[in-house]
ZASESE-837284 format. One record per residue: residue number from 1; residue in one letter; x, y, z of N, C-alpha, C in turn. Coordinates in nm, 4 decimals. Each point is the difference from the previous one (the first is absolute). Layout:
# residues N
<r NUM,'A',<X,Y,Z>,<X,Y,Z>,<X,Y,Z>> ...
***
This chain:
# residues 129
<r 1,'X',<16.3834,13.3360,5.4078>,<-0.0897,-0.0931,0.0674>,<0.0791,-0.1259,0.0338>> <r 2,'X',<-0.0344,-0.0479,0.1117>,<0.0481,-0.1412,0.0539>,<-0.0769,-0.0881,0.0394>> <r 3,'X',<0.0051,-0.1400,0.0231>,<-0.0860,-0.1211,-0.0531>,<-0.0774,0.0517,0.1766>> <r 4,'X',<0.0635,0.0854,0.0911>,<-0.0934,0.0364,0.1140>,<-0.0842,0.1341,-0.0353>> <r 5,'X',<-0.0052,0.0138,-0.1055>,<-0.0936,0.0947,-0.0165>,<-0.1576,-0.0481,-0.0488>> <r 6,'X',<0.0592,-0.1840,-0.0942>,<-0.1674,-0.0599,-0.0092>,<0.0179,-0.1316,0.1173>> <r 7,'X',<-0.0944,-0.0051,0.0510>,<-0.0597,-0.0881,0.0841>,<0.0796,-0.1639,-0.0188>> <r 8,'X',<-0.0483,-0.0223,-0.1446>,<0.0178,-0.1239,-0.0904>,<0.1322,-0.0152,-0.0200>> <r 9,'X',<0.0545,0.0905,-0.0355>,<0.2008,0.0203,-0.0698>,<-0.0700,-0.0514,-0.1676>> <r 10,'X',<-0.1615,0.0125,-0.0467>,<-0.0370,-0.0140,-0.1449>,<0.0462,0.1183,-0.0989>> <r 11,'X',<0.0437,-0.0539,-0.1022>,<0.0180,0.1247,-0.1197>,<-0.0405,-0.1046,-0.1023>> <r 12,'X',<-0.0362,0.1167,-0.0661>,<-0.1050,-0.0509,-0.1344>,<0.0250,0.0732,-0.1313>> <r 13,'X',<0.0224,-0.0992,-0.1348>,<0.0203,0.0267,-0.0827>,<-0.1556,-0.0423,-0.0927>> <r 14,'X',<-0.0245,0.1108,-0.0652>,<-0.0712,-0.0161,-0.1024>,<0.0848,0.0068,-0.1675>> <r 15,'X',<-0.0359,-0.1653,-0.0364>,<0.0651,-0.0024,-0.1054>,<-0.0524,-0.0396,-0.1523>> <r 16,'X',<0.0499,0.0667,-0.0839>,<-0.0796,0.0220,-0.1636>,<0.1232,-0.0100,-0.0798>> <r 17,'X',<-0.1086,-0.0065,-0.1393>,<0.1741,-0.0490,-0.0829>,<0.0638,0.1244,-0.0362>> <r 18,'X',<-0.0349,0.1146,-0.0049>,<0.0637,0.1416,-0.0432>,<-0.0211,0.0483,-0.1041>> <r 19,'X',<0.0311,0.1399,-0.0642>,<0.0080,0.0628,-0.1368>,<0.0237,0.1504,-0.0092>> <r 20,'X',<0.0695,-0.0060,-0.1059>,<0.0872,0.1389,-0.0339>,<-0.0366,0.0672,-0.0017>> <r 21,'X',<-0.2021,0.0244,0.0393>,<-0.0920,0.1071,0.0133>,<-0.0090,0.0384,0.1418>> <r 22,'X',<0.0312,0.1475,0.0280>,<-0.0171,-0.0209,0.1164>,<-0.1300,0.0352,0.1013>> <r 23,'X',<-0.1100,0.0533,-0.1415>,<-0.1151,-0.0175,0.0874>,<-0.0485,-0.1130,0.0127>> <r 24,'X',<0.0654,-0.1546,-0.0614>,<-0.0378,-0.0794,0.0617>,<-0.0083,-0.0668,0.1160>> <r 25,'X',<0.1370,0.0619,0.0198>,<0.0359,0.0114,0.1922>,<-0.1719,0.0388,0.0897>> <r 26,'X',<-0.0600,0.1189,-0.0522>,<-0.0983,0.0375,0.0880>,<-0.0894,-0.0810,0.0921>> <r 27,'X',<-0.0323,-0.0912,-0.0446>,<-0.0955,-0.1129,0.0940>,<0.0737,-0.0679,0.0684>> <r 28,'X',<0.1101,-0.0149,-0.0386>,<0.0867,-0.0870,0.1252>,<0.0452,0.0626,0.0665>> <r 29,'X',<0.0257,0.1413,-0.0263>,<0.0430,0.1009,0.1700>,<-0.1278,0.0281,0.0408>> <r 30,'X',<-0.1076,0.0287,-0.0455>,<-0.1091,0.0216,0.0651>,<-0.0400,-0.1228,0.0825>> <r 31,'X',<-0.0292,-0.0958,-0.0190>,<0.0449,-0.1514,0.0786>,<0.0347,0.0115,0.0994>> <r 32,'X',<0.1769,0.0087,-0.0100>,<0.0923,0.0233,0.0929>,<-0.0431,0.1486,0.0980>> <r 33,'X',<-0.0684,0.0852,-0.0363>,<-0.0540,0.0925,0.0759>,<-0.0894,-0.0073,0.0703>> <r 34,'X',<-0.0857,-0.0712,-0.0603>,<-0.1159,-0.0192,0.0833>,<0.0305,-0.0708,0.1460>> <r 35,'X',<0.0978,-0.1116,-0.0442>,<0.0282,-0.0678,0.1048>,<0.1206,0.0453,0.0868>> <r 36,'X',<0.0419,0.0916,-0.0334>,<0.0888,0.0999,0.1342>,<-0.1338,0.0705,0.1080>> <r 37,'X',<-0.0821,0.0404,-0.0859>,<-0.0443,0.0564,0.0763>,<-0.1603,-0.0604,0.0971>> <r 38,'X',<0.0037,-0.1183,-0.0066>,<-0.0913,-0.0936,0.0314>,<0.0620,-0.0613,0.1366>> <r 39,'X',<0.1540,-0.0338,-0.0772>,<0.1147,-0.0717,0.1390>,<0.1084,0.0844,-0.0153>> <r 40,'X',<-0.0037,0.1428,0.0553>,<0.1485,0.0568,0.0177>,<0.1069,-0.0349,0.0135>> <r 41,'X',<-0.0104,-0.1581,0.1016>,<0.1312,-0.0472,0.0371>,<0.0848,-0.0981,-0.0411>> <r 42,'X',<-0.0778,-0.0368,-0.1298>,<0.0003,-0.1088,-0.0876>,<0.0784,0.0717,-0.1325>> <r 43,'X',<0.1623,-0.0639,-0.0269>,<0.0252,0.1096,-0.0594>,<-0.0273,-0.1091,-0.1905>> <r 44,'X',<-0.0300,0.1069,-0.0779>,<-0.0508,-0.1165,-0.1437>,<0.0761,0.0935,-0.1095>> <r 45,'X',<0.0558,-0.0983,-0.0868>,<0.0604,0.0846,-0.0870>,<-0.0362,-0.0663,-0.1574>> <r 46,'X',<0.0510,0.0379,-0.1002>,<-0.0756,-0.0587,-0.1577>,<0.1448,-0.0730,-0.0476>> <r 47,'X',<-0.0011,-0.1111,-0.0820>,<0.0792,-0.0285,-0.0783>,<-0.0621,-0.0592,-0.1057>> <r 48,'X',<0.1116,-0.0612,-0.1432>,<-0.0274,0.0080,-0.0906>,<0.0602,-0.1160,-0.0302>> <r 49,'X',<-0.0805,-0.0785,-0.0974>,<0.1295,-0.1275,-0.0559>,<0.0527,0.0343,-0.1047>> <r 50,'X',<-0.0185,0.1382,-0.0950>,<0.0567,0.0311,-0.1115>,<-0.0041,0.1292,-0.0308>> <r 51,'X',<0.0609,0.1078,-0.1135>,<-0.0176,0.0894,-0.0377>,<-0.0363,0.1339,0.1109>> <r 52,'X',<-0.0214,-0.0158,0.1847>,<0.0229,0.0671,0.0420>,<0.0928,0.0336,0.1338>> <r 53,'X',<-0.0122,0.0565,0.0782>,<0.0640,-0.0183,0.1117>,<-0.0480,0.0647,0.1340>> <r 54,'X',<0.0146,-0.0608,0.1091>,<0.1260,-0.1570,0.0074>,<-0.0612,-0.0969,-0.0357>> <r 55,'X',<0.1177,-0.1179,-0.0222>,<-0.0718,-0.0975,0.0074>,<-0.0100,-0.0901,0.1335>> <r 56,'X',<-0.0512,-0.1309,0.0385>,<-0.0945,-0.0874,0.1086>,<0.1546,0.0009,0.0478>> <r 57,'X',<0.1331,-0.0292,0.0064>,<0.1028,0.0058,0.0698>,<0.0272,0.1233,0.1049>> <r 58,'X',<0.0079,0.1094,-0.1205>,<0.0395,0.1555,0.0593>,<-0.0960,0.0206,0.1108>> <r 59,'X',<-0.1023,-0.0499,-0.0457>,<-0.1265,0.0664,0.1042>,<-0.0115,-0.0776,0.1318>> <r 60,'X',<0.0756,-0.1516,-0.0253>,<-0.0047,-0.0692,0.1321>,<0.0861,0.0427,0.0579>> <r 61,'X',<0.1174,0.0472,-0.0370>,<0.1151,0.0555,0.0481>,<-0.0592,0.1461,0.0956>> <r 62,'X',<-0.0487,0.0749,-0.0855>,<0.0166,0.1371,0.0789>,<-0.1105,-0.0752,0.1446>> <r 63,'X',<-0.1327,-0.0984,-0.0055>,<-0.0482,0.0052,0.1143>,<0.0697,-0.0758,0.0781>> <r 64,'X',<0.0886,-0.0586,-0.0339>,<0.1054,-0.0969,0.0834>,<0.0805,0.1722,0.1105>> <r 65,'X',<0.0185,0.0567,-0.0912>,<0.1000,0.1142,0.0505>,<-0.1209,0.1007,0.1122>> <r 66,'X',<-0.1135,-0.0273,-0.0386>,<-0.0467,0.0302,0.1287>,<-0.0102,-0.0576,0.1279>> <r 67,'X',<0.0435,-0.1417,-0.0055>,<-0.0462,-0.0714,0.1281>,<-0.1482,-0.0664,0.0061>> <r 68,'X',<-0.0282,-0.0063,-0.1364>,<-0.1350,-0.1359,-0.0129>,<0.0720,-0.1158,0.0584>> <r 69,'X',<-0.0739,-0.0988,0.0320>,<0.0297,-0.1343,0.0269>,<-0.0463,-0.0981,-0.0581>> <r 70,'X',<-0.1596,0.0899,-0.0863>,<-0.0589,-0.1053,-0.0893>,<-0.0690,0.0907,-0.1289>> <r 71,'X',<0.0286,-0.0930,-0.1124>,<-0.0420,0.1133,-0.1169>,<-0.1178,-0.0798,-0.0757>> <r 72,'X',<-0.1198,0.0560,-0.0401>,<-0.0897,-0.0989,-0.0413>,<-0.0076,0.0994,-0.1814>> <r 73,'X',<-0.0239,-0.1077,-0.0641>,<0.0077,0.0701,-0.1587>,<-0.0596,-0.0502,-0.0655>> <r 74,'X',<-0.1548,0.0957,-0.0283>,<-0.0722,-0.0089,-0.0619>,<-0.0252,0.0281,-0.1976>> <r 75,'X',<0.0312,-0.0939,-0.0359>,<-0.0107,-0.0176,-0.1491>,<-0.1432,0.0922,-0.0612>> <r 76,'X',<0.0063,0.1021,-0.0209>,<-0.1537,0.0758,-0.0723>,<0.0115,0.0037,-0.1657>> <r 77,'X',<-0.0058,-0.1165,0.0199>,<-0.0105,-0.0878,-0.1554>,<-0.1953,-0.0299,0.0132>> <r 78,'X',<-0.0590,0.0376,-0.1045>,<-0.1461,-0.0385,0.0138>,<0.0038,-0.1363,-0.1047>> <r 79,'X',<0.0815,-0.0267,-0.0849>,<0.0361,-0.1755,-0.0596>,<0.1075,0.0189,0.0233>> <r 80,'X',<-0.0012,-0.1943,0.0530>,<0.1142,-0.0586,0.0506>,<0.0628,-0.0839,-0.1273>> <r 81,'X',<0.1022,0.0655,-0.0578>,<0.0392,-0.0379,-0.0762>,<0.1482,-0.0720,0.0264>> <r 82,'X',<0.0839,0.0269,-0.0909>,<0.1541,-0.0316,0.0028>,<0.0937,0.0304,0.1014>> <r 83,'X',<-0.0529,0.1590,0.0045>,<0.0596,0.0621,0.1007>,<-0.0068,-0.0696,0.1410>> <r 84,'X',<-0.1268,0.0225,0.0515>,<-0.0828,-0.0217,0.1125>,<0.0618,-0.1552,0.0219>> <r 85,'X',<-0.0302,-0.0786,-0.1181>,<0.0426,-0.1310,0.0346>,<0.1342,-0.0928,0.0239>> <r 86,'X',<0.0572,0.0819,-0.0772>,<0.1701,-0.0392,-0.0175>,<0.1337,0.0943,0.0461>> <r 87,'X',<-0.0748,0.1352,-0.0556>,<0.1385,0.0742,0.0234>,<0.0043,0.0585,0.1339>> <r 88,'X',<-0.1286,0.0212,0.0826>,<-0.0015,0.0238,0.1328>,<0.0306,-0.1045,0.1174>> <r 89,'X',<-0.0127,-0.1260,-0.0266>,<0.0574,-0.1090,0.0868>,<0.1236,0.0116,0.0225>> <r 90,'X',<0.0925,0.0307,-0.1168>,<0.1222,0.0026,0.0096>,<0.0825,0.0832,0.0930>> <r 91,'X',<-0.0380,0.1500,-0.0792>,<0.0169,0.0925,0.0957>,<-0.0481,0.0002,0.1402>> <r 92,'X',<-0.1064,-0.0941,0.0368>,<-0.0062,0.0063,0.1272>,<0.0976,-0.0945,0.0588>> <r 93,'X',<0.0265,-0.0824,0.0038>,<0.1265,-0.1312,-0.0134>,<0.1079,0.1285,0.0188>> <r 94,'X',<0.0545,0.0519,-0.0908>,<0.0827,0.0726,-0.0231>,<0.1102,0.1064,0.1255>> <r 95,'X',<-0.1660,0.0547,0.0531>,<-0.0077,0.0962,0.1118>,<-0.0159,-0.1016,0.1155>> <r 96,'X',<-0.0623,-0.0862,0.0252>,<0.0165,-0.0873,0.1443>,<0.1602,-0.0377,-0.0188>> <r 97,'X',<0.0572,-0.0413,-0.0773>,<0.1373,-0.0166,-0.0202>,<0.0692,0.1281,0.0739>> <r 98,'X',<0.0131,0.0555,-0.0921>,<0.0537,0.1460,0.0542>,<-0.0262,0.0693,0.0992>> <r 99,'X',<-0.1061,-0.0296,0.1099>,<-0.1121,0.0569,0.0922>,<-0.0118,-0.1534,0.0701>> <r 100,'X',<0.1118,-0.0429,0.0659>,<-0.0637,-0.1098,0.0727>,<-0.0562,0.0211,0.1178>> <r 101,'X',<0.0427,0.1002,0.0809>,<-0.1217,0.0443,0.1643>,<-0.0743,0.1018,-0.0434>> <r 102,'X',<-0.0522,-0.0129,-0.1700>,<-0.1244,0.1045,-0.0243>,<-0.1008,-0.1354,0.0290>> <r 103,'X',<-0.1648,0.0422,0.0252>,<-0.0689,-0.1273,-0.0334>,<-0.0909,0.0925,-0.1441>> <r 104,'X',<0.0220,-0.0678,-0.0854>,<-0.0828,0.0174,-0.1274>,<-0.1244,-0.0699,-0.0192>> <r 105,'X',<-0.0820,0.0592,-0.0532>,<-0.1415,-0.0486,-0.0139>,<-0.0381,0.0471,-0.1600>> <r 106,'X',<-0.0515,-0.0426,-0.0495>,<-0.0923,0.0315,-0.1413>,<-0.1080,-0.0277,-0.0132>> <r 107,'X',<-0.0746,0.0960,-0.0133>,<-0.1603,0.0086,-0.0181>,<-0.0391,-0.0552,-0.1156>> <r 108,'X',<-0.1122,-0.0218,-0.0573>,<-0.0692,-0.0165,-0.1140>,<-0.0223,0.0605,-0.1078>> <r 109,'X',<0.0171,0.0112,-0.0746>,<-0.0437,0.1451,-0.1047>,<-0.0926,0.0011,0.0240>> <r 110,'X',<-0.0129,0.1316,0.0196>,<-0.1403,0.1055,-0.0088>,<-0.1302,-0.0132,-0.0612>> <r 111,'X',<0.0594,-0.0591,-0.1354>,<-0.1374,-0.0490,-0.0697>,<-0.0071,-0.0986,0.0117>> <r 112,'X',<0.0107,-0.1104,0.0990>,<-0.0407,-0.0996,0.1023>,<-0.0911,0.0143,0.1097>> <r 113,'X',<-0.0036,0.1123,0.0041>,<-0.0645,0.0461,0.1463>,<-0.1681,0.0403,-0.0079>> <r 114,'X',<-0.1016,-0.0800,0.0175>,<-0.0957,0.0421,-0.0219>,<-0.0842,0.1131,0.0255>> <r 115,'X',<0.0362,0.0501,0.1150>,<-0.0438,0.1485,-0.0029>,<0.0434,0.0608,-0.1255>> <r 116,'X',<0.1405,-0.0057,-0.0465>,<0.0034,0.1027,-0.1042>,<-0.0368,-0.0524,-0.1005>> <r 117,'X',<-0.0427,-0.1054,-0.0612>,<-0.1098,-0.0859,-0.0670>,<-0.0956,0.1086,0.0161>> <r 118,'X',<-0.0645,-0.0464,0.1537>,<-0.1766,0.0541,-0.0453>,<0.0409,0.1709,-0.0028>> <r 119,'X',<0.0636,0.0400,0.0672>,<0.0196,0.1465,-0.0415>,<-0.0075,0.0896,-0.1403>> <r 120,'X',<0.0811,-0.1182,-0.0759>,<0.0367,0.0687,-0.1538>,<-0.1433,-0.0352,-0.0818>> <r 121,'X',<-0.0313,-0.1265,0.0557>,<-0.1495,-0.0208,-0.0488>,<-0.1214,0.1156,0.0127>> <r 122,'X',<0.0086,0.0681,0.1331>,<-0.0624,0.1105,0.0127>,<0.0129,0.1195,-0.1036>> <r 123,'X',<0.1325,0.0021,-0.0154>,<0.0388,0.1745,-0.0883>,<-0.0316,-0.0655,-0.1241>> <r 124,'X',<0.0257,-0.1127,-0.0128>,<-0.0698,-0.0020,-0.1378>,<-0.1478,-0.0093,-0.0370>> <r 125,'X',<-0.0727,-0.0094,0.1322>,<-0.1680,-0.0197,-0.0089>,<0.0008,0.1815,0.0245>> <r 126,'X',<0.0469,0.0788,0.0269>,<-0.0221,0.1374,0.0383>,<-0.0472,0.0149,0.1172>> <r 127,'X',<0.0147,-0.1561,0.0807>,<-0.0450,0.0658,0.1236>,<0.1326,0.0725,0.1332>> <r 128,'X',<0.0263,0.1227,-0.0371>,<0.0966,0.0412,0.0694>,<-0.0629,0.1114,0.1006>> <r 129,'X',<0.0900,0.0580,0.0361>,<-0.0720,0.0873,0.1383>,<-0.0056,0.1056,-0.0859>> 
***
């Protein structure tokens, strides 16, 4: 794929802190799946700030190697803790450094986001489909 294959030249990282389990991986490729197949041309990949792989570098790298022009990276942290607050600034610093004609963007964590607020509020009232 090449940054003329999405509209935008957007690639998207969905990012979590990781673990040596690897069905914990499951919701974050399912994530990342859902949203291939929502925006085909939007290419999204997973990274990790620890214990898995890749990590938020490798992964900017390989969409760099597609011909993104802009990578947006969404933290799916539901608390904004240490991570969210400190160790992800950096690394983003890090990668605009290293990526100076990338344009980088960082979203909010997830559990910032009030839809997924009132959402989780739902599954926990049982009101699901």
């Amino acid at each position: 794929m090449t940054h003329s294959d999405s509209e935008s030249g957007l690639g998207i990282v969905l990012f979590a802190h990781g673990s040596r389990d690897p069905l914990w991986h499951k919701p974050m490729e399912a994530v990342a799946q859902a949203m291939r197949q929502i925006a085909p041309g939007v290419p999204v990949v997973c990274a990790y700030l620890e214990l898995s792989s890749p990590d938020l570098p490798t992964a900017c790298q390989n969409l760099v190697q597609l011909g993104v022009r802009r990578i947006n990276v969404v933290p799916m942290f539901l608390g904004v803790g240490k991570h969210a607050r400190e160790d992800l600034p950096v690394i983003m610093n890090e990668l605009r450094t290293q990526h100076p004609a990338i344009g980088f963007t960082q979203q909010r964590a997830v559990g910032e986001e009030p839809l997924l607020v009132e959402l989780l509020a739902n599954i926990a009232l049982g009101h699901t489909r």
